[in-house]
MARTORGU-180197 format. One line per 2 residues: for each residue z, y, x of C-alpha. Coordinates in nm, 3 decimals, padded with zeros to 5 digits. Example, Ala and Ser with C-alpha at 12.3 -4.5 7.8 and 13.67 -1.06 7.14 Angstrom:
00.780/-00.450/01.230 ~ 00.714/-00.106/01.367
END
This chain:
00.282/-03.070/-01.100 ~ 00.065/-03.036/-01.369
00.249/-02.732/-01.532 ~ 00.178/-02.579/-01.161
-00.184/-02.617/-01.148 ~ -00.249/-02.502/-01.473
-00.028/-02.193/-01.399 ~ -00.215/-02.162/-01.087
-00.588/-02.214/-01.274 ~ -00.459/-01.934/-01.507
-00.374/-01.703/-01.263 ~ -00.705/-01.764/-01.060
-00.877/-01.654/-01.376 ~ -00.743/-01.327/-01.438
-00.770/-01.263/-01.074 ~ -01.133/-01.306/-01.162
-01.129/-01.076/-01.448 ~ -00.909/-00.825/-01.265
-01.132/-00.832/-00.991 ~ -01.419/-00.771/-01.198
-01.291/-00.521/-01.397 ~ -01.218/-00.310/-01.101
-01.512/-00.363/-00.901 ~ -01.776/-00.293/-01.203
-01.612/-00.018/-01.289 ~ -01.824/00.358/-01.216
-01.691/00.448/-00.922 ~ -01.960/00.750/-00.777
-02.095/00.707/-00.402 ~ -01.849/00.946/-00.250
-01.555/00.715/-00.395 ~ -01.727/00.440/-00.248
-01.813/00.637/00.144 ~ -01.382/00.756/00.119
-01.364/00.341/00.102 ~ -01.526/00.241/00.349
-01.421/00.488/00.617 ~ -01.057/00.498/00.445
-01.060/00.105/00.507 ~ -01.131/00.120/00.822
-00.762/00.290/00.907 ~ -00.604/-00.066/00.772
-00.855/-00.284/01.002 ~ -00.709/-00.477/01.267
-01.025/-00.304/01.501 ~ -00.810/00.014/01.444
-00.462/-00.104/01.488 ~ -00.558/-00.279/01.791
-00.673/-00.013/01.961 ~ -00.369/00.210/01.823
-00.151/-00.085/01.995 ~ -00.308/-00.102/02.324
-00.238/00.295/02.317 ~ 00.081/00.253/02.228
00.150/-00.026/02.492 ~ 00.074/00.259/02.817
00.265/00.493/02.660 ~ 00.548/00.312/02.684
00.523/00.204/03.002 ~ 00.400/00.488/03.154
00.683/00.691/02.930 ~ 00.919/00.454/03.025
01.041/00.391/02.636 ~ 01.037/00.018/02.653
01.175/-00.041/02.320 ~ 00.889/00.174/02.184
00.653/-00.058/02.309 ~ 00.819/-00.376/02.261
00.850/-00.267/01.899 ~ 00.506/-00.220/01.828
00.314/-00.449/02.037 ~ 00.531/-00.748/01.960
00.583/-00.649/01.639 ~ 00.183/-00.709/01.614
00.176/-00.982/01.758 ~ 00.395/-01.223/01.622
00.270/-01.106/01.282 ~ -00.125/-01.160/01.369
-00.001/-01.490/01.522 ~ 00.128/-01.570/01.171
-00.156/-01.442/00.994 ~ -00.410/-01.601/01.101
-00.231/-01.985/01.077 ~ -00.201/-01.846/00.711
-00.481/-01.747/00.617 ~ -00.739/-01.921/00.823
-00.537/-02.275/00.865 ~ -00.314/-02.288/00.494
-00.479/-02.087/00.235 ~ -00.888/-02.055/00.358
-00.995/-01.854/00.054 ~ -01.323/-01.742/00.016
-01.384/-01.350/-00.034 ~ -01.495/-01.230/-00.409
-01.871/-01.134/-00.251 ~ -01.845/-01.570/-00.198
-01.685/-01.664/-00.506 ~ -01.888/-01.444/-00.748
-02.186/-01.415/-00.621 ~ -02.380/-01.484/-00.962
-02.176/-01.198/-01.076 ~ -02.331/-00.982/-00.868
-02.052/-00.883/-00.627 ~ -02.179/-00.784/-00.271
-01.965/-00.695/00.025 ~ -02.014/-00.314/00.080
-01.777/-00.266/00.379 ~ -02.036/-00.242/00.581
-01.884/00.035/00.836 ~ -01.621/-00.126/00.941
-01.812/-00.463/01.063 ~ -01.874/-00.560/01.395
-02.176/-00.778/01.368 ~ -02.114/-00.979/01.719
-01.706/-00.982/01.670 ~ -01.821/-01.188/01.303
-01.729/-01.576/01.235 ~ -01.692/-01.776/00.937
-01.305/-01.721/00.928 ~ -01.412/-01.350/00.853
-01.520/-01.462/00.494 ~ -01.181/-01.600/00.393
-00.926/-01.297/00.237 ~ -00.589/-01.412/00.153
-00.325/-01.262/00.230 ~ -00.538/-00.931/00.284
-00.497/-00.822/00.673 ~ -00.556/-00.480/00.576
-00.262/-00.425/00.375 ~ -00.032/-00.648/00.522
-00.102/-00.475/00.846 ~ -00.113/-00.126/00.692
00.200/-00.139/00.586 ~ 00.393/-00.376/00.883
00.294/-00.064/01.097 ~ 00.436/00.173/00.833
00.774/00.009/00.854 ~ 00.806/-00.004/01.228
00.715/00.371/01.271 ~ 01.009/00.408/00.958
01.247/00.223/01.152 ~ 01.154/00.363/01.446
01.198/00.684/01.376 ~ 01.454/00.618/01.107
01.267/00.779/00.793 ~ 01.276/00.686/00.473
00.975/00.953/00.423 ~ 00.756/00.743/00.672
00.804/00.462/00.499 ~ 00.691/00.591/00.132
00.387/00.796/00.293 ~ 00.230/00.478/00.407
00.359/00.287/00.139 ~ 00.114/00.496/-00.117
-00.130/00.541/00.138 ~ -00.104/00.145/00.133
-00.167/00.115/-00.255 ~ -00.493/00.317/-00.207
-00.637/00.066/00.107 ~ -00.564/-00.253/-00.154
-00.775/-00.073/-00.431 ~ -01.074/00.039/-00.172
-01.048/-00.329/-00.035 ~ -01.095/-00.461/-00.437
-01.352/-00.152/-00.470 ~ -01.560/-00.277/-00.181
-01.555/-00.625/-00.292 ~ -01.366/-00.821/-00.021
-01.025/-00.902/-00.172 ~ -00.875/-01.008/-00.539
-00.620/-00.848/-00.674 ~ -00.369/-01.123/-00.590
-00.488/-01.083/-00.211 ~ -00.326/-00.749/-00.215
-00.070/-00.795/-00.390 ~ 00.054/-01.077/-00.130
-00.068/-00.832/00.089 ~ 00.217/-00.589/00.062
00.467/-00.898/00.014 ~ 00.363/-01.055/00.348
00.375/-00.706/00.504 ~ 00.763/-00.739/00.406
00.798/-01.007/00.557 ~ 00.657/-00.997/00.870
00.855/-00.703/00.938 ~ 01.196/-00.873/00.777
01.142/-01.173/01.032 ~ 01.025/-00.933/01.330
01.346/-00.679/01.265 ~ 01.605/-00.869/01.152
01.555/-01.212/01.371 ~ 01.314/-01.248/01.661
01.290/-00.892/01.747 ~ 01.589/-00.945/02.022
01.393/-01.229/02.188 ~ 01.088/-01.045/02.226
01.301/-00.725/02.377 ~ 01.416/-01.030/02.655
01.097/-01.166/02.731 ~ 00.926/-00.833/02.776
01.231/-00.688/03.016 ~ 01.183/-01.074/03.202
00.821/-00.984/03.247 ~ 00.808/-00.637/03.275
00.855/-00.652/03.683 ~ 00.560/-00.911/03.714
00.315/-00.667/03.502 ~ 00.447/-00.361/03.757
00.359/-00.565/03.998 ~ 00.003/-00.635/03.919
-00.044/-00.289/03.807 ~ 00.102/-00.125/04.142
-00.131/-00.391/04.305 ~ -00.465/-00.281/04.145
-00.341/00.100/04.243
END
């Protein structure tokens, strides 16, 4: 146990450094303004909105499996998530942390100041990445492409260096980023993706309903 903690302690420091390194580093305004507005495209804000898109095209398309892939997908994984990282692992953001250092939050455009709470200080795993790249697998398996898959993988690598840049996540926060990402879509595709097709095909009729009835 004690070999553990120190290897944790350890780790926690270069995190620090890392961090540090990276976010003191001269980056010029424009670097900074791509950042922001490039982070935005990994926030859940975005992907909810690309979800509830998704969701009426495929029932108005008829492509059930689109939508069941995609809207489930989401939310079993924000389900798991949040019990992560706002029940288990509650760990502050760097702007908290290092504070004397002189780290500030500058992700400003991508805030909703009335959608903000206390769980939005707390940054591991880091949403943006896992989420960034869950969506980039679906769409891959989807559509069956490999090519899908690598474009938003390296898009992916550049949202975990803007989130460091900014000064919301550690290093280690996106690096557990991409591994939960994995994940989530291993136990959504390989094992509970069947159960969601069933419950969406059992409640399908009862949303046509209500929808034909507000007609």
């Amino acid at each position: 146990m004690s070999i553990l903690s120190d290897y944790l302690d350890k780790l926690l420091e270069w995190d620090d450094r890392a961090f540090l390194s990276l976010y003191k580093s001269d980056f010029s305004k424009r670097t900074k303004q791509f950042a922001k507005i490039f982070s935005f495209l990994g926030s859940l804000y975005f992907w909810s909105i690309i979800i509830v898109v998704w969701f009426f095209y495929g029932y108005v398309t008829k492509d059930y499996y689109l939508l069941v892939l995609f809207v489930s997908g989401f939310e079993q994984s924000l389900i798991l998530h949040v019990i992560i990282r706002y029940g288990l692992i509650r760990r502050n953001r760097p702007y908290i942390k290092l504070k004397k250092e002189g780290v500030k939050r500058h992700d400003q455009f991508i805030r909703i100041p009335y959608l903000m709470s206390d769980s939005d200080e707390k940054s591991f795993p880091s949403g943006h990445v896992t989420f960034f790249l869950l969506f980039g697998i679906l769409l891959a398996y989807y559509f069956n492409s490999w090519p899908i898959f690598f474009i938003f993988f390296s898009l992916d690598i550049i949202m975990g260096i803007s989130r460091v840049i900014l000064g919301v996540h550690f290093p280690t926060d996106i690096i557990f980023g991409f591994i939960f990402g994995f994940l989530y879509a291993l136990l959504f595709l390989g094992l509970t993706y069947i159960y969601w097709v069933e419950f969406y095909f059992w409640i399908g009729p009862i949303f046509s309903e209500i929808f034909h009835f507000w007609r």
